[in-house]
mmJSON file of the N, C-alpha and C atoms, coordinates in Angstrom:
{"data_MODEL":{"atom_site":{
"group_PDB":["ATOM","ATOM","ATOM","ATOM","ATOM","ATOM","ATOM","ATOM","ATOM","ATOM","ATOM","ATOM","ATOM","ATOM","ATOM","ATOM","ATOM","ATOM","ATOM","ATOM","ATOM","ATOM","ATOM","ATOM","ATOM","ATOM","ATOM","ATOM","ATOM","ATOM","ATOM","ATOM","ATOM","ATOM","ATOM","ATOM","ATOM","ATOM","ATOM","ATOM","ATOM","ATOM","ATOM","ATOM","ATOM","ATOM","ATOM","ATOM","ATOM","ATOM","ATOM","ATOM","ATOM","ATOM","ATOM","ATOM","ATOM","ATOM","ATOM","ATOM","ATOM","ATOM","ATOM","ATOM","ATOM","ATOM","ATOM","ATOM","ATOM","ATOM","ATOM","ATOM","ATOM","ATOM","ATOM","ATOM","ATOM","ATOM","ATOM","ATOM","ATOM","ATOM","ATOM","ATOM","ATOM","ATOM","ATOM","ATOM","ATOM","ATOM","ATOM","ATOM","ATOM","ATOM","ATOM","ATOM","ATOM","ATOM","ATOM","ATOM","ATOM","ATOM","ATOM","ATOM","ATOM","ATOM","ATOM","ATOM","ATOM","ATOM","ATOM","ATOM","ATOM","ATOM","ATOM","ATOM","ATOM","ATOM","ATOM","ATOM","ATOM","ATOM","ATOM","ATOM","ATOM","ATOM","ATOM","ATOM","ATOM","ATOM","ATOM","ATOM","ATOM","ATOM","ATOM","ATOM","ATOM","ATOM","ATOM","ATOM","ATOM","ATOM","ATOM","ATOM","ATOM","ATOM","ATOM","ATOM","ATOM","ATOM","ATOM","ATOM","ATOM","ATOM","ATOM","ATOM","ATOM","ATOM","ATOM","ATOM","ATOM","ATOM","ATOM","ATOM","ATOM","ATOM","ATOM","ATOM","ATOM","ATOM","ATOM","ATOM","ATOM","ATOM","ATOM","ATOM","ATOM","ATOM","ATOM","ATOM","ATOM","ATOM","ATOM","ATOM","ATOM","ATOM","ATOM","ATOM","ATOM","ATOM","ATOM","ATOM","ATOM","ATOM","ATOM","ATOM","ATOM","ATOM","ATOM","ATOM","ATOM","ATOM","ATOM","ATOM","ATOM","ATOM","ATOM","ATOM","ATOM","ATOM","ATOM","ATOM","ATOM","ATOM","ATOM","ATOM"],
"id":[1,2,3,4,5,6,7,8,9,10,11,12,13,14,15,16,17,18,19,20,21,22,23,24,25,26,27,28,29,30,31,32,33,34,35,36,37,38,39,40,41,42,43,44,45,46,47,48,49,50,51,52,53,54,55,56,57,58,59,60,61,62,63,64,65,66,67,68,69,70,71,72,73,74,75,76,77,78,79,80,81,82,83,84,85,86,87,88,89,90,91,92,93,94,95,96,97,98,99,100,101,102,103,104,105,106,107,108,109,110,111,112,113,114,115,116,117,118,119,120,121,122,123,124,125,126,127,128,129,130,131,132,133,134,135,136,137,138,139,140,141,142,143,144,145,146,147,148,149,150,151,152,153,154,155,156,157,158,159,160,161,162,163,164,165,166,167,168,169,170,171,172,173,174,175,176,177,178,179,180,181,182,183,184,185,186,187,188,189,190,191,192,193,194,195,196,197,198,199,200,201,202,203,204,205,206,207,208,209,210,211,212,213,214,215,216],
"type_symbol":["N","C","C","N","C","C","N","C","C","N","C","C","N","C","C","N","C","C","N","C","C","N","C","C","N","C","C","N","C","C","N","C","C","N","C","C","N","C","C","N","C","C","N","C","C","N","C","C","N","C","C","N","C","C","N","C","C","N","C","C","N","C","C","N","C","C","N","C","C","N","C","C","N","C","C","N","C","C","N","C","C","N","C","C","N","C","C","N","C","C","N","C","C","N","C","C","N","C","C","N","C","C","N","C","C","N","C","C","N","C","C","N","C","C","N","C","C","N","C","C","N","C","C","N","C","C","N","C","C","N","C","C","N","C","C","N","C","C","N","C","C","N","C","C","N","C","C","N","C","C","N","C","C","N","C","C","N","C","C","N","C","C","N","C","C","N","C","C","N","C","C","N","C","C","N","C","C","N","C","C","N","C","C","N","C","C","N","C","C","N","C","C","N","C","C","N","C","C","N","C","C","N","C","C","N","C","C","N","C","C","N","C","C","N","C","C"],
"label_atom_id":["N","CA","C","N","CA","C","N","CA","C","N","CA","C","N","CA","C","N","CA","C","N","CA","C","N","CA","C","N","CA","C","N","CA","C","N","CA","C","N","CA","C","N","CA","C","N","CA","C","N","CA","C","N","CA","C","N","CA","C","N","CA","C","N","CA","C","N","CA","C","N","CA","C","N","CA","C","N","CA","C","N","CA","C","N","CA","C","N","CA","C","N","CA","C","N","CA","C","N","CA","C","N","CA","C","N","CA","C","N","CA","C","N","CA","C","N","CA","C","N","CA","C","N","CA","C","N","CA","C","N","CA","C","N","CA","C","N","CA","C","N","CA","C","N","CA","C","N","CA","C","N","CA","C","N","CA","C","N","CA","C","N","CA","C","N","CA","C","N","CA","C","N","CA","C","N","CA","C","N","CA","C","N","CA","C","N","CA","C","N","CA","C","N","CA","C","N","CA","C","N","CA","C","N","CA","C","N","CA","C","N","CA","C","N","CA","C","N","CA","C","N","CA","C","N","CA","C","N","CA","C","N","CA","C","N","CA","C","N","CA","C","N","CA","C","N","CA","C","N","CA","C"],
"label_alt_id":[null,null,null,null,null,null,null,null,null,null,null,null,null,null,null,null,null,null,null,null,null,null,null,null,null,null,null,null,null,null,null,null,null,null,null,null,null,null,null,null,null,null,null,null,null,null,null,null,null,null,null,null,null,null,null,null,null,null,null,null,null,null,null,null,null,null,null,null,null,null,null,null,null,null,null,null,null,null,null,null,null,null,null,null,null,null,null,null,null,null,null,null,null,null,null,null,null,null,null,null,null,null,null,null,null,null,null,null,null,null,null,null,null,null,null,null,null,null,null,null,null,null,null,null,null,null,null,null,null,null,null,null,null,null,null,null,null,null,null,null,null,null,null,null,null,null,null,null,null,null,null,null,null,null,null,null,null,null,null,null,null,null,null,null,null,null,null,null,null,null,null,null,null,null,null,null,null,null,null,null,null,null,null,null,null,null,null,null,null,null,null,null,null,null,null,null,null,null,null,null,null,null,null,null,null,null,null,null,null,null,null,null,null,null,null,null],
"label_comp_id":["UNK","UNK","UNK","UNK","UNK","UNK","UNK","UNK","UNK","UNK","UNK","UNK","UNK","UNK","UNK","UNK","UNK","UNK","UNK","UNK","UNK","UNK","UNK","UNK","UNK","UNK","UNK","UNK","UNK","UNK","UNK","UNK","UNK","UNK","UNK","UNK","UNK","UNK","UNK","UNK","UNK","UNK","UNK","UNK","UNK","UNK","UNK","UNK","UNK","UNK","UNK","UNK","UNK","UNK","UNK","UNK","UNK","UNK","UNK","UNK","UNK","UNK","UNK","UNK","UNK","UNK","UNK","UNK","UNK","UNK","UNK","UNK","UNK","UNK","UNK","UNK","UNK","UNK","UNK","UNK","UNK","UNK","UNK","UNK","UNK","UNK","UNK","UNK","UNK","UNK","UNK","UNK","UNK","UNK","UNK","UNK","UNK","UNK","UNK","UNK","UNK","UNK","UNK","UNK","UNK","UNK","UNK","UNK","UNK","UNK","UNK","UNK","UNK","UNK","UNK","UNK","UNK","UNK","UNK","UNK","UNK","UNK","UNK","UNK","UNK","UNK","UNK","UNK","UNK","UNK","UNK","UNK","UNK","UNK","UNK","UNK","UNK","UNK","UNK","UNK","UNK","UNK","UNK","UNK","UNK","UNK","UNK","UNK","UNK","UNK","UNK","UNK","UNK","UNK","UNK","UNK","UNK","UNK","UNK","UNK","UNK","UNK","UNK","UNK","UNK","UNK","UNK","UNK","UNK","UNK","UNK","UNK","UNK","UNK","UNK","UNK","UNK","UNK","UNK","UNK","UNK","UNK","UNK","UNK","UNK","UNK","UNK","UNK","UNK","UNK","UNK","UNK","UNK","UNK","UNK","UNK","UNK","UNK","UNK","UNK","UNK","UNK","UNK","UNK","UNK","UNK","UNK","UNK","UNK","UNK","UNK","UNK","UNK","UNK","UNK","UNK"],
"label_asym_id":["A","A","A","A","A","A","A","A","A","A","A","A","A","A","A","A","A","A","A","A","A","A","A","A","A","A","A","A","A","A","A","A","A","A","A","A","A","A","A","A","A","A","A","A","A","A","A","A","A","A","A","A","A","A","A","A","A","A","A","A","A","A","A","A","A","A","A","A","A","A","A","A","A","A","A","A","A","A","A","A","A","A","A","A","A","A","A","A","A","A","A","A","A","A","A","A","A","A","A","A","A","A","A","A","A","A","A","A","A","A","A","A","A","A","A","A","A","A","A","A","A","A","A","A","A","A","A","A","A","A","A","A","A","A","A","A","A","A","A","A","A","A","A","A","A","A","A","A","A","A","A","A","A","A","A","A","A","A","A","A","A","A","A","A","A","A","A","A","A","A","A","A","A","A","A","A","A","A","A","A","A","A","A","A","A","A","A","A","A","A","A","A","A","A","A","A","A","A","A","A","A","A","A","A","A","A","A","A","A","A","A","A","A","A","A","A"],
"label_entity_id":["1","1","1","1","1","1","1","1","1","1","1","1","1","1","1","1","1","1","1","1","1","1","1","1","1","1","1","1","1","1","1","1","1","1","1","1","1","1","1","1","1","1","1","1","1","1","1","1","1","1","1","1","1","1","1","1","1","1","1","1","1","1","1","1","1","1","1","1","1","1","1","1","1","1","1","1","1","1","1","1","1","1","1","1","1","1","1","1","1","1","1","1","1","1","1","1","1","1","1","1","1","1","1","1","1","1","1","1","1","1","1","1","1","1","1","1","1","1","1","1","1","1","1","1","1","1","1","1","1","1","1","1","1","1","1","1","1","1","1","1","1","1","1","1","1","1","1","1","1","1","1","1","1","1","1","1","1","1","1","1","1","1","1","1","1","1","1","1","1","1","1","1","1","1","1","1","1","1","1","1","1","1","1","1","1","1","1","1","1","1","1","1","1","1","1","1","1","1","1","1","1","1","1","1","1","1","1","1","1","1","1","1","1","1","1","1"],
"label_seq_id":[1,1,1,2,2,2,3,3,3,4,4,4,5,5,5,6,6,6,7,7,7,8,8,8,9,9,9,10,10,10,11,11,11,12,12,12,13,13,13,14,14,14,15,15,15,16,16,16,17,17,17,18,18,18,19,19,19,20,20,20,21,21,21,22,22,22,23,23,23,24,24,24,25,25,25,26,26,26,27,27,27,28,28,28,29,29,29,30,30,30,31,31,31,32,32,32,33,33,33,34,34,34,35,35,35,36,36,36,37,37,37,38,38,38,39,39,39,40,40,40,41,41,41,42,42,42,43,43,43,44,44,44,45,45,45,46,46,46,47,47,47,48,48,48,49,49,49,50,50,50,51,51,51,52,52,52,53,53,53,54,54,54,55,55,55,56,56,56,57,57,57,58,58,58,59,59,59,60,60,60,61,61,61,62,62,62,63,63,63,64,64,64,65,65,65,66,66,66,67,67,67,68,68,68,69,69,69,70,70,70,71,71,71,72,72,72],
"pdbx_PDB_ins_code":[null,null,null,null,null,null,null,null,null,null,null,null,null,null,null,null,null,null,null,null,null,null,null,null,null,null,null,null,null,null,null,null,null,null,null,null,null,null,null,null,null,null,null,null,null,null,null,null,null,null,null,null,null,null,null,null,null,null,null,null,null,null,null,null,null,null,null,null,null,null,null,null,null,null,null,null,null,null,null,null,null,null,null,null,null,null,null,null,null,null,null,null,null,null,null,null,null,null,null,null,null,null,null,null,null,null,null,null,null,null,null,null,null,null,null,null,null,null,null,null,null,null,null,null,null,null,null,null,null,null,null,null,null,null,null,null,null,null,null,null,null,null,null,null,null,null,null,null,null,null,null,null,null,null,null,null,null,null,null,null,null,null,null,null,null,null,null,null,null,null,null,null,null,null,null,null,null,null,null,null,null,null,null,null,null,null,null,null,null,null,null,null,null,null,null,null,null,null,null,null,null,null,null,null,null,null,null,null,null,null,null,null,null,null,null,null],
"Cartn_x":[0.819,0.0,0.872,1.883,2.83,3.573,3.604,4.348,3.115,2.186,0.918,0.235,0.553,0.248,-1.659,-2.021,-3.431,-3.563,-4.581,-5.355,-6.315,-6.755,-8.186,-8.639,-9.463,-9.832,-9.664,-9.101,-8.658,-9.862,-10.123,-10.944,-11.349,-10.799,-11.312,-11.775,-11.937,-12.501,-11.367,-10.429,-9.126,-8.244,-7.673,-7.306,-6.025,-5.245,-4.036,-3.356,-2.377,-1.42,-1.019,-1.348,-0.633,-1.663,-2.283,-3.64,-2.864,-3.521,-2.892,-3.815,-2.966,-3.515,-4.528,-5.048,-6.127,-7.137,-6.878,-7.87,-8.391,-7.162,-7.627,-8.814,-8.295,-8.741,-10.355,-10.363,-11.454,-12.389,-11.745,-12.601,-13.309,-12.475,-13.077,-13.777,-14.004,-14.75,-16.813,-16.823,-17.805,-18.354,-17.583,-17.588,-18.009,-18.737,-19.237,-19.564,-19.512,-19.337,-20.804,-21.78,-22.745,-23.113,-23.47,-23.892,-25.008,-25.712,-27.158,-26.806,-28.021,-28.024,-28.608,-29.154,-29.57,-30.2,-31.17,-31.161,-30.324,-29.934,-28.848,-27.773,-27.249,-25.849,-25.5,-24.263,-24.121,-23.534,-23.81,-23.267,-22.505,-21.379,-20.838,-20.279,-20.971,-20.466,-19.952,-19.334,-18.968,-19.707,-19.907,-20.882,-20.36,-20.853,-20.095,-18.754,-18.489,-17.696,-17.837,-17.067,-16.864,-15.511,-15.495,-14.435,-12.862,-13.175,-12.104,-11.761,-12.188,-11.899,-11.107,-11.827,-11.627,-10.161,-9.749,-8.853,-7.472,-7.702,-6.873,-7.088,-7.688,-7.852,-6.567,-6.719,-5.871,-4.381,-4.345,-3.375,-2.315,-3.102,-2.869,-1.701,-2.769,-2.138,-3.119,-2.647,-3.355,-4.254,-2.97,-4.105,-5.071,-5.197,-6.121,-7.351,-6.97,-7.82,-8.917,-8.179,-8.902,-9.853,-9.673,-9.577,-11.62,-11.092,-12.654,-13.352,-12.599,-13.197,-13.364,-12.045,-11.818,-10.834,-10.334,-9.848,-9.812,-8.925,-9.166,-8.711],
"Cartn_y":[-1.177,0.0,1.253,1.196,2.517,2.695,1.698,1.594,2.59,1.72,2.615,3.877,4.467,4.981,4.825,3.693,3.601,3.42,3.929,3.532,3.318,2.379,2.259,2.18,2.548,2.395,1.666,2.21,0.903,0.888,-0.25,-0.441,1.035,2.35,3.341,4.613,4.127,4.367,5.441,5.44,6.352,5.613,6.748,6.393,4.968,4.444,3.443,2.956,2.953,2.241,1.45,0.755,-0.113,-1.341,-1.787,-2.419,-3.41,-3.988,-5.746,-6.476,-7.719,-8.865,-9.452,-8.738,-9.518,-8.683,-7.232,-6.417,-6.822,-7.138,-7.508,-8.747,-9.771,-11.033,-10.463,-9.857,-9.438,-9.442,-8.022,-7.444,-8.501,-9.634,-10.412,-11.942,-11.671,-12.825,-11.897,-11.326,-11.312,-11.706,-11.455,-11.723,-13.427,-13.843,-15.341,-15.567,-16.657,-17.191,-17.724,-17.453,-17.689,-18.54,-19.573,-20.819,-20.736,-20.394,-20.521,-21.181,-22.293,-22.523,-22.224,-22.126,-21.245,-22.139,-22.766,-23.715,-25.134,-25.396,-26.367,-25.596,-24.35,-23.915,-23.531,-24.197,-23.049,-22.013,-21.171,-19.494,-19.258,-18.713,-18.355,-16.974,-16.657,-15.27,-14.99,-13.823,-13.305,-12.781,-12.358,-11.312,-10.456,-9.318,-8.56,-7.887,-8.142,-6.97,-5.699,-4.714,-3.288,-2.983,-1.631,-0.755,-0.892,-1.14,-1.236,-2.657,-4.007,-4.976,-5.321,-4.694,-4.714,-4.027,-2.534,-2.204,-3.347,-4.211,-4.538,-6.021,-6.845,-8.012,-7.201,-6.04,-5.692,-5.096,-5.375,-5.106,-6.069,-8.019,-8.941,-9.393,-8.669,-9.258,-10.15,-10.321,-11.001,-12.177,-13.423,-14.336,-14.278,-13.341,-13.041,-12.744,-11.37,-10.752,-12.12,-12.896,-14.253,-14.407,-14.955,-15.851,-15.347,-13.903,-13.515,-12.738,-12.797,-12.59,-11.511,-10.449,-9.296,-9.239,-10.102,-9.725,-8.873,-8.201,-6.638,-7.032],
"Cartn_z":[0.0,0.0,0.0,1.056,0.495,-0.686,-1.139,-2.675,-3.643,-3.63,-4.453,-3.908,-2.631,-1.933,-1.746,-1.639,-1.454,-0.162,0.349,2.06,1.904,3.146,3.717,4.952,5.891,6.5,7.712,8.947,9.514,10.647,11.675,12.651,13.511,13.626,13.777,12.89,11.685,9.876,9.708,10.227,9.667,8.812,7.721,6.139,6.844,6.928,6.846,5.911,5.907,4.798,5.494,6.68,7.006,8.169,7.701,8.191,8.534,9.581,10.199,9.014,9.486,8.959,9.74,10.725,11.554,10.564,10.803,10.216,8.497,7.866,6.711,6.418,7.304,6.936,7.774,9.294,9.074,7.871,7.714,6.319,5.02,5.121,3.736,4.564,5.916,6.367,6.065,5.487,4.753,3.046,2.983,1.416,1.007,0.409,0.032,-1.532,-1.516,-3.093,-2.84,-4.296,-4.212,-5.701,-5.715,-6.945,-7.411,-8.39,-8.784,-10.335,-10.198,-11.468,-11.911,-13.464,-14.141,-15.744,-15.998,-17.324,-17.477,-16.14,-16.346,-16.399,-16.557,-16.137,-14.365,-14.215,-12.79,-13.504,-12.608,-12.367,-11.107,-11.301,-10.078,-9.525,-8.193,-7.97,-7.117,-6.636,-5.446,-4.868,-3.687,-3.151,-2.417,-1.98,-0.819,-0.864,-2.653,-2.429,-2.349,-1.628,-1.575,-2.296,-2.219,-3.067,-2.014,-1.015,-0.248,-0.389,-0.25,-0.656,-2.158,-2.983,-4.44,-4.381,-3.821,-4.071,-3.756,-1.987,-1.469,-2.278,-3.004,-3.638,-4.929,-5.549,-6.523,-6.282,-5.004,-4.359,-4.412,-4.096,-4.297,-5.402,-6.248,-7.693,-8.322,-9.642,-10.526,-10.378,-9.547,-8.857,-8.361,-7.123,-6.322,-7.174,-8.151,-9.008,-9.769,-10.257,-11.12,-10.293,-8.828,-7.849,-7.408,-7.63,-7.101,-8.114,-9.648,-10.668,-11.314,-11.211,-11.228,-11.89,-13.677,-13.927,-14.778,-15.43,-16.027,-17.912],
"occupancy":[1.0,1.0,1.0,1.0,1.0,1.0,1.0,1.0,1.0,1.0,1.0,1.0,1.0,1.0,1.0,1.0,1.0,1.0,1.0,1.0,1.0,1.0,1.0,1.0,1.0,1.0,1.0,1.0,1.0,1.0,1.0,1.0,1.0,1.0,1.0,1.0,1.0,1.0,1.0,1.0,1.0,1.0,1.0,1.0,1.0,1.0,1.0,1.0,1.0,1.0,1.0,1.0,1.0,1.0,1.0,1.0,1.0,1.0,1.0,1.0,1.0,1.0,1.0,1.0,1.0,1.0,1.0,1.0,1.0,1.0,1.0,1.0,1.0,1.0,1.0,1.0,1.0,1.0,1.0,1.0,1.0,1.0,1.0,1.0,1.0,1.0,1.0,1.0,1.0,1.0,1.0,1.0,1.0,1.0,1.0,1.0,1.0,1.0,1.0,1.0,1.0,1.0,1.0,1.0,1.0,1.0,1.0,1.0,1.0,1.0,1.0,1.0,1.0,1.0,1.0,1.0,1.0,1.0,1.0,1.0,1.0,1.0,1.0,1.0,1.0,1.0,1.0,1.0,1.0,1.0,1.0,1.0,1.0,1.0,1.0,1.0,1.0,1.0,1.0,1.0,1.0,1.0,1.0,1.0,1.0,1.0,1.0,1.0,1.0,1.0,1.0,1.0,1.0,1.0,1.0,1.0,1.0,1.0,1.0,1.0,1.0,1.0,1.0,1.0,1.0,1.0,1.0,1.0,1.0,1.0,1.0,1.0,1.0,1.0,1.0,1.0,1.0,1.0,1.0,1.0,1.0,1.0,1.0,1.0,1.0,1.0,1.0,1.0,1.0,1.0,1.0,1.0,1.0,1.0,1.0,1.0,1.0,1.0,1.0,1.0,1.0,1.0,1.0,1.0,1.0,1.0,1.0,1.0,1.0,1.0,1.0,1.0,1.0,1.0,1.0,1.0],
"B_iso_or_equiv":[0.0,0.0,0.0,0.0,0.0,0.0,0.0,0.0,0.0,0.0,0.0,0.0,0.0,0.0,0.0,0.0,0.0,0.0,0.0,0.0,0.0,0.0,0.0,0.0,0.0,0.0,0.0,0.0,0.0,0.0,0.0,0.0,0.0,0.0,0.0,0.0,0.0,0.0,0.0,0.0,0.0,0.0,0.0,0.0,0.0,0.0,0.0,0.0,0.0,0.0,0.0,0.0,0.0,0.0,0.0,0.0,0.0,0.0,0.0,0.0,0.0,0.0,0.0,0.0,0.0,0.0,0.0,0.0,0.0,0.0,0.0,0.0,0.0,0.0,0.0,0.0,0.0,0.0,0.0,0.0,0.0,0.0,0.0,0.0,0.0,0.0,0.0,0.0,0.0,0.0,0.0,0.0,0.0,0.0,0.0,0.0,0.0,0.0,0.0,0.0,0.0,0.0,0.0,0.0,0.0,0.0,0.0,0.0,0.0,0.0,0.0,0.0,0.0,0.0,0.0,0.0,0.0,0.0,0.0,0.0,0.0,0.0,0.0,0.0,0.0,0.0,0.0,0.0,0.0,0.0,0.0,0.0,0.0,0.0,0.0,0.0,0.0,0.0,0.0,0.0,0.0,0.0,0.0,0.0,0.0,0.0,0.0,0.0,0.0,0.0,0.0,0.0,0.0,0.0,0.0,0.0,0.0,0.0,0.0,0.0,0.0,0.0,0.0,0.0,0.0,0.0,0.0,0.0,0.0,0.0,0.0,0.0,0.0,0.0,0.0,0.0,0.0,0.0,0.0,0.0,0.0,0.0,0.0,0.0,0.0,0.0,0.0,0.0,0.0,0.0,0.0,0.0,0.0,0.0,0.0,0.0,0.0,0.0,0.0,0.0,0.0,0.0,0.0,0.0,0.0,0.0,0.0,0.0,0.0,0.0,0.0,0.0,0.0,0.0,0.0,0.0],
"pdbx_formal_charge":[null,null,null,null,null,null,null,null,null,null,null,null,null,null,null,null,null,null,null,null,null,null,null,null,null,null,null,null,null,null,null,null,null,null,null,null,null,null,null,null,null,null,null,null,null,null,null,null,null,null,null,null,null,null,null,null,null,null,null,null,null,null,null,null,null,null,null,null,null,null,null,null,null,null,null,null,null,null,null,null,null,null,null,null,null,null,null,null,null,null,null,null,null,null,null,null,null,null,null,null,null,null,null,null,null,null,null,null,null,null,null,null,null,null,null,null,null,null,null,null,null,null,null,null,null,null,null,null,null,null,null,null,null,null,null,null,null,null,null,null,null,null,null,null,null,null,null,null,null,null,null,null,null,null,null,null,null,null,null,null,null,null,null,null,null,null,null,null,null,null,null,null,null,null,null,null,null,null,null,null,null,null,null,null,null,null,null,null,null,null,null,null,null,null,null,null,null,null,null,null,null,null,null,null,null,null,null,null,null,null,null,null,null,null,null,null],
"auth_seq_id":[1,1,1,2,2,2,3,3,3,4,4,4,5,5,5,6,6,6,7,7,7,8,8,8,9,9,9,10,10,10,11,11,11,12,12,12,13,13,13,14,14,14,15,15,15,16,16,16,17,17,17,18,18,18,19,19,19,20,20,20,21,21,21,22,22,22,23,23,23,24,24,24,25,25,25,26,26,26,27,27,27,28,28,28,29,29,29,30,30,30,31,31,31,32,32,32,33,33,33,34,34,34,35,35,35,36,36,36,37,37,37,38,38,38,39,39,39,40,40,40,41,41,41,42,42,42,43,43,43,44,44,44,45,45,45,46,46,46,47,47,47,48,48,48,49,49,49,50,50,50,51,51,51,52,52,52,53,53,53,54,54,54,55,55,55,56,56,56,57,57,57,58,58,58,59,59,59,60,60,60,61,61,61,62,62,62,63,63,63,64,64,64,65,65,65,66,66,66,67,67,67,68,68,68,69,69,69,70,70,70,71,71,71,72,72,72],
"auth_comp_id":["UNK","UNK","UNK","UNK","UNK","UNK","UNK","UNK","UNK","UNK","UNK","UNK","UNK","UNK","UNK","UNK","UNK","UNK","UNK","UNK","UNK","UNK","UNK","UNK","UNK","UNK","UNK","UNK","UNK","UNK","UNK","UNK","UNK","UNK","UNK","UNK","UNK","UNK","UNK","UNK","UNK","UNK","UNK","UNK","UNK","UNK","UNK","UNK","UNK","UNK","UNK","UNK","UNK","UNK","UNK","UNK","UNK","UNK","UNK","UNK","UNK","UNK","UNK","UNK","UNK","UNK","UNK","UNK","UNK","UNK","UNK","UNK","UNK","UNK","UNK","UNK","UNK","UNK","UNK","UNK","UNK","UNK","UNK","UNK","UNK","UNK","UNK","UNK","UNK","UNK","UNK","UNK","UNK","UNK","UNK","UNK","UNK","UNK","UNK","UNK","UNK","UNK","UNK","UNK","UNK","UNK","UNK","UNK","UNK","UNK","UNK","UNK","UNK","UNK","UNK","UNK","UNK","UNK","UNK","UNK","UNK","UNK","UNK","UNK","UNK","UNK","UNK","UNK","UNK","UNK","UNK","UNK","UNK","UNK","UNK","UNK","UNK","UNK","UNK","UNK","UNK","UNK","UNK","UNK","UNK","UNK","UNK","UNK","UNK","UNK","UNK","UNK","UNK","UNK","UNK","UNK","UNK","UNK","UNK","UNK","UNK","UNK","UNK","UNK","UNK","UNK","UNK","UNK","UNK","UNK","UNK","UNK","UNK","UNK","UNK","UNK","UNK","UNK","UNK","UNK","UNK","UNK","UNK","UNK","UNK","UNK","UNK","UNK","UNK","UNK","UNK","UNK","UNK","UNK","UNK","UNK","UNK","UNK","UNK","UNK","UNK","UNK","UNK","UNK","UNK","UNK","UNK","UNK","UNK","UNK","UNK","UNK","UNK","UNK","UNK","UNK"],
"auth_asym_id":["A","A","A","A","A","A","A","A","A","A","A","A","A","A","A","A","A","A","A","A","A","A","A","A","A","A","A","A","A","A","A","A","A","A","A","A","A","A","A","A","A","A","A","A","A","A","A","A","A","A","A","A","A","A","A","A","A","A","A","A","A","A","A","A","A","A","A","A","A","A","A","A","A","A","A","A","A","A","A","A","A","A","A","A","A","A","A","A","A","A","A","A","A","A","A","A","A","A","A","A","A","A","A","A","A","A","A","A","A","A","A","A","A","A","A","A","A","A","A","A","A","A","A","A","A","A","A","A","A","A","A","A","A","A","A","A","A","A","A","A","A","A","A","A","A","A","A","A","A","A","A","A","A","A","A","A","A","A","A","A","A","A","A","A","A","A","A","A","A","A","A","A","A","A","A","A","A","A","A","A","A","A","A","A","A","A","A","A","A","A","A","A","A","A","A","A","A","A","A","A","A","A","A","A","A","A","A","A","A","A","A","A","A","A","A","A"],
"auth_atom_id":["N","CA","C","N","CA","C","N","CA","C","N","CA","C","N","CA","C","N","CA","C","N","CA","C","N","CA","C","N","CA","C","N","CA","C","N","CA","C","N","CA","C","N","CA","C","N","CA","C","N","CA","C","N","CA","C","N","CA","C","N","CA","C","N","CA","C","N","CA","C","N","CA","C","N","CA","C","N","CA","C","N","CA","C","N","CA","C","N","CA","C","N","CA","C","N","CA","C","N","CA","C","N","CA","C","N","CA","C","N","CA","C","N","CA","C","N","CA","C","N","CA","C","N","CA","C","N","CA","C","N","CA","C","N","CA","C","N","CA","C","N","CA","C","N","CA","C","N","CA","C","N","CA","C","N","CA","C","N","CA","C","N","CA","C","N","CA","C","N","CA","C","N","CA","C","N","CA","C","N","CA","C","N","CA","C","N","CA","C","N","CA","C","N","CA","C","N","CA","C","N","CA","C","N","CA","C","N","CA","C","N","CA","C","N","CA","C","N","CA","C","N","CA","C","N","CA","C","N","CA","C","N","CA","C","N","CA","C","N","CA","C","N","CA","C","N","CA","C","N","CA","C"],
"pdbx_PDB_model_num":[1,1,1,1,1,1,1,1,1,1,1,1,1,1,1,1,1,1,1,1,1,1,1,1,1,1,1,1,1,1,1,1,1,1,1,1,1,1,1,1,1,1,1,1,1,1,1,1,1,1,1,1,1,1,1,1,1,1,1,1,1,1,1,1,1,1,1,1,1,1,1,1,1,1,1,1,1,1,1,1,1,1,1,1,1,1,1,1,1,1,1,1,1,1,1,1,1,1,1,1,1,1,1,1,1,1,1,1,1,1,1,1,1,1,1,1,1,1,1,1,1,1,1,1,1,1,1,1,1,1,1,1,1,1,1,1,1,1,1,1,1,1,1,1,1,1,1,1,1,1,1,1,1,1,1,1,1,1,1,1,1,1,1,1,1,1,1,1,1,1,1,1,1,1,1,1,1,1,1,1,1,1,1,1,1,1,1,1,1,1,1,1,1,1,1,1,1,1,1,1,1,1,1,1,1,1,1,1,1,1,1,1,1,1,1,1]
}}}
């Protein structure tokens, strides 16, 4: 995050560049993968993402990005 200079939010909603890893993993114990089929197809989604997730999933890198379907 200081490399890109991006922040987010830490547990007292002030900007951070430097979030724990408790706080992070927090943050994405919401997020769920959701299956519907559809005609005989599954479909698969993410749910629950936000803009702060999204940034720090692209933060990741590419894998990650696939991983929850964000690639560019």
């Amino acid at each position: 995050m200081r490399e890109t200079g991006e922040v987010i939010p830490n547990q007292l909603k002030k900007p951070t560049q430097k979030p724990t890893f408790k706080w992070i993993a927090f943050l994405f114990m919401g997020i769920a993968e959701i299956n519907v089929w559809i005609n005989g197809e599954m479909h698969q989604e993410i749910s629950n993402l936000n803009d702060n997730l999204v940034k720090i999933i692209r933060l990741f890198g590419p894998d990650c990005e696939k991983y929850y379907g964000l690639e560019r």
